[in-house]
C-alpha positions, 0 to 999 in steps of 0.5 A: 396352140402352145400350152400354159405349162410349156410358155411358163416353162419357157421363161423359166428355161429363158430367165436361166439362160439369162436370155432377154429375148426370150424371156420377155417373149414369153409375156404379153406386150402389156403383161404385168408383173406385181407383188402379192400385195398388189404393189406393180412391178413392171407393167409392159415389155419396156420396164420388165426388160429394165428390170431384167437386164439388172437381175441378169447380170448377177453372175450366181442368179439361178432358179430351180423349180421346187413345185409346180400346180397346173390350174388350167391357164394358171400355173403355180411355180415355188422356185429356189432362186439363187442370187447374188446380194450385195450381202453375198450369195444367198437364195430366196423361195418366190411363189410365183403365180402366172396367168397365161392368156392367147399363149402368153403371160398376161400377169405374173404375181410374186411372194419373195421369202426365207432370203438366206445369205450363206455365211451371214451371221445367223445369231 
């Protein structure tokens, strides 16, 4: 039996190689991904891999895992994910919470915040 921590680590791990593969076989076949405020993002392996594949093309895309709280089969990740936005190279914080049953991510919750594009114009 694999652990929470190690499968969520594993997506992390896979999401900065940019491996679809193995990102997506970290999540159930029917996983959800939505945003805190209950809007669905991708529900199923078919649009999280639609999605996917579009954030990995970005050549900077990279997170790095700031915090991370084990609540049995929930773990709470605060990553520094760095992006490239059509504004420029930026960075976001993202609370992610994901709920992990029979060893995998059945749910995955996302609050995305503090975006800075560097060199934008901070007046």
């Amino acid at each position: 039996m694999t652990s929470a921590v190690e499968i969520v680590q594993k997506q992390l791990e896979a999401y900065n190689n940019k491996d679809v593969q193995a990102w997506l076989s970290t999540y159930a076949k029917d996983a959800i991904q939505y945003s805190m405020e209950g809007e669905v993002l991708a529900s199923g392996h078919n649009e999280m891999k639609q999605n996917i594949v579009i954030r990995f093309k970005e050549k900077e895309l990279f997170a790095e895992l700031k915090n991370r709280i084990v609540c049995e089969d929930m773990i709470i990740d605060l990553e520094l994910i760095t992006r490239n936005f059509p504004e420029g190279k930026g960075t976001i914080e993202m609370l992610c919470i994901y709920h992990v049953e029979n060893d995998l991510i059945k749910k995955g919750q996302f609050k995305v915040f503090n975006k800075v594009v560097f060199g934008a114009d901070e007046s």
